[in-house]
C-alpha positions in Angstrom: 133.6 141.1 81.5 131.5 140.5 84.8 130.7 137.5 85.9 127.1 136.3 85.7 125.4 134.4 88.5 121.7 133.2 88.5 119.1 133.7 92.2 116.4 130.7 91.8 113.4 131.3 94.4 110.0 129.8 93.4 108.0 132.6 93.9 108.9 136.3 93.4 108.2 137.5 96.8 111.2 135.5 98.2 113.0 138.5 95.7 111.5 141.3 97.0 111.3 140.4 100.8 114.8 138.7 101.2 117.1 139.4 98.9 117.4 142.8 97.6 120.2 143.6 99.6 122.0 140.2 98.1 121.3 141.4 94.8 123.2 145.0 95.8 126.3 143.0 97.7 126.5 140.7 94.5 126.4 143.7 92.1 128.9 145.7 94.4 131.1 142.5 94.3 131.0 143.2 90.1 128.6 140.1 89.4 125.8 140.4 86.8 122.6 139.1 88.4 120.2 137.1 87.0 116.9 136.3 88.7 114.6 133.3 87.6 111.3 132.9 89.6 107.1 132.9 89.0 106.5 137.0 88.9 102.8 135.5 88.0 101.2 132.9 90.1 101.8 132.3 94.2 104.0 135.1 95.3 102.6 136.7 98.7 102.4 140.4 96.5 99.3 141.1 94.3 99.9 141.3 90.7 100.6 145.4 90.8 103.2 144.7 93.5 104.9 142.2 91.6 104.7 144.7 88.3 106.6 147.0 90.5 109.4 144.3 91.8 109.9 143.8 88.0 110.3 147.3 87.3 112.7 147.6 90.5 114.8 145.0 89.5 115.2 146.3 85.6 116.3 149.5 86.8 118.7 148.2 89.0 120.6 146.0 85.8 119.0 142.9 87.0 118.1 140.6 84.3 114.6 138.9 85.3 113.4 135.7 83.7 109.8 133.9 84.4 110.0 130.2 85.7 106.6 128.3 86.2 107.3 127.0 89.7 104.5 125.8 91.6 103.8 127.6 94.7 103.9 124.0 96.9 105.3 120.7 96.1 103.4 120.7 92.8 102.6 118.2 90.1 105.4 115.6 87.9 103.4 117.6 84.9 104.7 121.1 86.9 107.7 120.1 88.5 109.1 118.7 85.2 108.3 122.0 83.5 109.8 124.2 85.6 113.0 121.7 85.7 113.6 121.9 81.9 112.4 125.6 81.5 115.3 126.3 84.3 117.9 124.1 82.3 117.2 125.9 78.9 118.0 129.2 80.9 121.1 127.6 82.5 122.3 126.3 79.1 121.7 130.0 77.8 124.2 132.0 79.7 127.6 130.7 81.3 126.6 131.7 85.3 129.6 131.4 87.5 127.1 130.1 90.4 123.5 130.0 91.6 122.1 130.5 94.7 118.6 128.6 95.0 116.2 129.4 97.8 112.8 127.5 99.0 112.0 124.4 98.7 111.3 123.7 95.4 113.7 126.3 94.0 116.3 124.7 96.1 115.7 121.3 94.6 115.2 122.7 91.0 118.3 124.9 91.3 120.9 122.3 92.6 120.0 119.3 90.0 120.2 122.0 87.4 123.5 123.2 88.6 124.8 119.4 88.7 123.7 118.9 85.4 125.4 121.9 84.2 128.5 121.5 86.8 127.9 125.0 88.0 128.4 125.8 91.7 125.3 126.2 94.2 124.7 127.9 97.2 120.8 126.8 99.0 120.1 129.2 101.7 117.1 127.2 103.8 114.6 129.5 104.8 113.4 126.9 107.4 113.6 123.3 106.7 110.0 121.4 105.9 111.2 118.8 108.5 111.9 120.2 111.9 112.3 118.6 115.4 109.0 117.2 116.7 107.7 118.0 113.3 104.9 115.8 111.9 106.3 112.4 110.8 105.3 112.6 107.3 107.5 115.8 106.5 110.3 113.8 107.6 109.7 110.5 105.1 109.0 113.2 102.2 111.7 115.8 102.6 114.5 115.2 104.9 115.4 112.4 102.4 115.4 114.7 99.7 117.4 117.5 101.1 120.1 115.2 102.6 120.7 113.7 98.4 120.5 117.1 97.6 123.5 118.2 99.8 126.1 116.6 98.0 125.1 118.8 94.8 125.6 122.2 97.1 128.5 124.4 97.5 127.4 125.6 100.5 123.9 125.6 102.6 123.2 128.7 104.6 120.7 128.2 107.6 118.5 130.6 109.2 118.4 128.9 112.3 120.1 126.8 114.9 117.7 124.2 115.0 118.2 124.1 111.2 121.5 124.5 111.4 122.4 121.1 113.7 120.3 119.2 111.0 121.8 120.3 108.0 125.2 119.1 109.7 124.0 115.6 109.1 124.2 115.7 105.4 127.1 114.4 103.3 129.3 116.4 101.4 128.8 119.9 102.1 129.9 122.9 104.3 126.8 124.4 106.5 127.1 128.1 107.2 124.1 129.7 110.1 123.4 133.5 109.4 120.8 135.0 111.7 117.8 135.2 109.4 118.0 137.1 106.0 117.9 140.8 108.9 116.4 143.5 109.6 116.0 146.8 109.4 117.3 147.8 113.0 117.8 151.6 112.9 115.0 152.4 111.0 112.2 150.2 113.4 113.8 151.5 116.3 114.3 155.3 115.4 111.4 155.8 113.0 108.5 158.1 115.3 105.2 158.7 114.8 103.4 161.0 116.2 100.1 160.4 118.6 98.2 162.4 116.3 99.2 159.7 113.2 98.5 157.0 115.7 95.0 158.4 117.2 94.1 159.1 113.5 95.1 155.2 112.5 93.5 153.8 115.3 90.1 156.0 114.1 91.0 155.0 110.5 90.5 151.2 112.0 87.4 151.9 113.9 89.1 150.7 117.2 88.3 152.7 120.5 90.6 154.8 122.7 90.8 151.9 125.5 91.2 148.8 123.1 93.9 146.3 123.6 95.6 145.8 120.1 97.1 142.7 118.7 99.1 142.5 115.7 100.5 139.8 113.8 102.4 140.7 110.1 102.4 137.5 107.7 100.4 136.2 105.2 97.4 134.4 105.1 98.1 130.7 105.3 97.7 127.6 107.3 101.3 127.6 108.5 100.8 131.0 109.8 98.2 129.9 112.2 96.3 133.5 112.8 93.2 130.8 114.3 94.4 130.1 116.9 94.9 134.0 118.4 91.2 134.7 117.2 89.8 131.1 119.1 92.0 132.5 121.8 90.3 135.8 122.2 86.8 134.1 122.6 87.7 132.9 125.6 88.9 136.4 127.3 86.6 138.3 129.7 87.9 141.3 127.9 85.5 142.7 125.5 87.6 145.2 123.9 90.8 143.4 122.4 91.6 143.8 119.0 93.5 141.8 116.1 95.6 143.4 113.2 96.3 140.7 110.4 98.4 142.0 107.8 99.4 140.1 104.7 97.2 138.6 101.7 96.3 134.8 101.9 93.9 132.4 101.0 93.3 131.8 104.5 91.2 134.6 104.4 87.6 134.2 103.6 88.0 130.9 106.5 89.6 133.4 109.2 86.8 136.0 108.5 84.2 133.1 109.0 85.4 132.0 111.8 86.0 135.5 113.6 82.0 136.0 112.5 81.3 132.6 114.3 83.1 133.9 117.5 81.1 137.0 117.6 84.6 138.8 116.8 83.7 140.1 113.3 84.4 143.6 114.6 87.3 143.3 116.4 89.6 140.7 114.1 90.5 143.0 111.3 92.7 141.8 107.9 94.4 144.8 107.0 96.2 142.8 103.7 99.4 144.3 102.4 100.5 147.5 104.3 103.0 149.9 103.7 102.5 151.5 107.0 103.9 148.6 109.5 106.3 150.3 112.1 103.0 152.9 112.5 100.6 149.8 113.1 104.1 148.5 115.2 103.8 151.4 117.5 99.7 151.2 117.7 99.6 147.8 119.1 100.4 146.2 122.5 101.5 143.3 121.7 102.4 141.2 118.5 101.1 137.0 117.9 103.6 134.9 115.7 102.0 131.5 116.3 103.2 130.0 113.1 103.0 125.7 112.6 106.6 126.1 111.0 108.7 129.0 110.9 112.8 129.2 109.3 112.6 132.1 111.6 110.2 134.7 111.3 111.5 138.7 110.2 107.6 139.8 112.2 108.8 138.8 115.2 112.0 140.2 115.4 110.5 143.3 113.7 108.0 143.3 116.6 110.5 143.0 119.3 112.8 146.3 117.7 109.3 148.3 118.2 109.1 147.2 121.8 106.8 144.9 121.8 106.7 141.6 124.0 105.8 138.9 121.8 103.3 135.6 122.2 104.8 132.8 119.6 104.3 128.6 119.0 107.7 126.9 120.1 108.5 125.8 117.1 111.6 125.4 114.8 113.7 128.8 114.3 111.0 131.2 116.8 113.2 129.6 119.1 116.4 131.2 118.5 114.8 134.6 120.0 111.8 133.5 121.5 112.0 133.1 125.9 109.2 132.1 127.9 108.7 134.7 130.4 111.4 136.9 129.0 110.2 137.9 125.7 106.7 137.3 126.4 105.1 133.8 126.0 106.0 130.6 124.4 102.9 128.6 123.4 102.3 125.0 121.4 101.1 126.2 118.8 97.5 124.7 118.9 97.0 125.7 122.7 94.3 127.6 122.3 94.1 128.2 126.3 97.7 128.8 126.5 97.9 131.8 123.9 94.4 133.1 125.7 96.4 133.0 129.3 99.2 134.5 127.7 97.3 137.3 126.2 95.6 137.9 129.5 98.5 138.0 131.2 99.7 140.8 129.4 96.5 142.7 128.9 96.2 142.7 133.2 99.9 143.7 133.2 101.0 146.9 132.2 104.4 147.1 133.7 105.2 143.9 132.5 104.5 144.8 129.2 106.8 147.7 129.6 110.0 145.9 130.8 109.9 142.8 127.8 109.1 145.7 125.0 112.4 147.2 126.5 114.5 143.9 127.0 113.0 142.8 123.4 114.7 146.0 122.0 117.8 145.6 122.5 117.9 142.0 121.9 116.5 142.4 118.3 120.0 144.1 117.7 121.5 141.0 116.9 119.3 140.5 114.0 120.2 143.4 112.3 120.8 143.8 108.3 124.1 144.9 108.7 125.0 141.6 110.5 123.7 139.8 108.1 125.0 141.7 104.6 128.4 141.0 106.3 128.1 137.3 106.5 126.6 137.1 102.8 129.3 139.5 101.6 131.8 137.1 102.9 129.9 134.2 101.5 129.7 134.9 97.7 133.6 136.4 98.2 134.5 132.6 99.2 132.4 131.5 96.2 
């Protein structure tokens, strides 16, 4: 009979986005998965995108069971429900391990798993506390993931920032894998032609001679898209452009503010898109200017298409991100620093040129197949 393990994320987009190919190691490794997450309220997907994860997953063998987590931190009255609606399910079936991801699935799945003296792997997609981080984050969560650590098996960090802290806790080993990968091969190799991209960039409404920037994330705070629309308003180039792709409830706020600007025509939120490496290959450059960031699959995804990137300094953006090299490196609420940057790169073509070609081959290293090995290796030792 297989053994049975259970993935705890809080909301169902941490499935879809990194962890199918975990699911297909684990099931190649003759595990029976079990996935426990909220397929209804605070996932990043729309409710017809999360209809069709469920649907993937079934058909795949995957047994998927609804947990109420909150999409933040949460209530006691939510916190406490998702805690004992997780422990009925553990009690249920005789897992041989779990492996939690995000904050609150991380802290949900490892006191279950003590209770239950099962073994837990927490993979950290970017801790909440990071160097230079706002103090408060620190008093709230570090103490929190530090108890934590003597519950887990095994924590897996994104990055190396990440990876030095987590080294500080008690009782546990501390693995770094570069990010959860990419898709390498198929950014680099997939082609469009300039037909698809002059019929995209008509489909947009943007003109021949624009200057395209794209950033690929959703809609929040901690993504920080206000910053790259104040720093437009102070260009003396009329005809740059902003892609925004994800859904948020940043949104109505980013649209008010592009209005306020005088950019209503030129920031455009494109939601979810299917069509990315096209949009990739349409742009000149790509904005990752995120407050926190574990690491950040747009950027890298934006350096495999050749394009230099502006980011914030911050957390695990670092681990790819060069000043000068790569494109620009920018605190992440310098408005005139990100508006320099961009100008920079608008005024310099052949720059442009040589970091898209640099960024392309150092993206390599980030690859899926890098990553699948590591994770292979991981659940073998577990």
């Amino acid at each position: 009979m297989a053994k049975t393990m259970l993935m705890v994320t809080s909301v169902a987009s941490m499935i879809k986005q990194f962890n199918m190919d975990n699911i297909a190691i684990l099931q190649e490794l003759g595990y029976q998965v079990h996935v426990a997450t909220n397929f209804e309220h605070g996932s990043t997907m729309n409710a017809e995108e999360n209809r069709r994860l469920k649907k993937e997953l079934k058909m795949s063998g995957v047994m998927i069971h609804q947990i109420d987590f909150p999409r933040g931190v949460g209530t006691l009255n939510t916190l406490t429900t998702a805690l004992k609606q997780l422990s009925n399910l553990v009690k249920k079936n005789q897992y041989y391990f779990i492996h939690c991801q995000s904050p609150i699935g991380g802290v949900c799945g490892r006191l279950v798993g003590h209770q239950q003296k099962i073994k837990v792997i927490y993979t950290a997609h970017g801790f909440q506390f990071f160097y230079d981080g706002p103090k408060k984050d620190w008093l709230l969560f570090y103490p929190v993931e530090r108890f934590l650590a003597r519950y887990t098996e095994r924590i897996l960090t994104i990055n190396h920032d990440d990876f030095a802290l987590a080294q500080r806790f008690p009782h546990t080993k501390v693995s770094y894998i570069p990010g959860v990968g990419i898709d390498y091969n198929e950014i680099t190799e997939s082609i469009h032609t300039e037909k698809e991209i002059t019929e995209l960039r008509k489909e947009l409404n943007i003109p021949a001679d624009a200057f395209i920037i794209i950033s690929v994330g959703e809609l929040s705070k901690r993504k920080n898209h206000q910053v790259i629309i104040k720093a437009m308003a102070k260009l003396k180039f009329s005809k740059v452009y902003y892609l925004i792709c994800g859904h948020g409830d940043e949104r109505e706020n980013l649209l008010k503010l592009a209005n306020q600007l005088g950019l209503s025509s030129q920031v455009k939120l494109l939601g979810y898109r299917t069509d990315i490496s096209k949009l990739l290959r349409l742009a000149d450059i790509s904005a990752f200017p995120s407050l926190r960031e574990g690491l950040g699959l747009a950027g890298i995804e934006a350096m495999a298409a050749g394009l230099p990137i502006i980011t914030s300094n911050v957390q695990g953006i670092k681990d790819y991100s060069v000043n000068g090299v790569t494109g620009y490196i920018e605190n992440p609420l310098d408005v005139n620093g990100f508006s320099k940057a961009i100008e920079n790169l608008i005024k310099d073509t052949d720059l442009r040129y040589k970091i898209g070609k640099f960024n392309i081959k150092q993206a390599k290293r980030f690859d899926i197949n890098n990553v699948n090995k590591i994770m292979k290796e991981v659940y073998s030792e577990i």
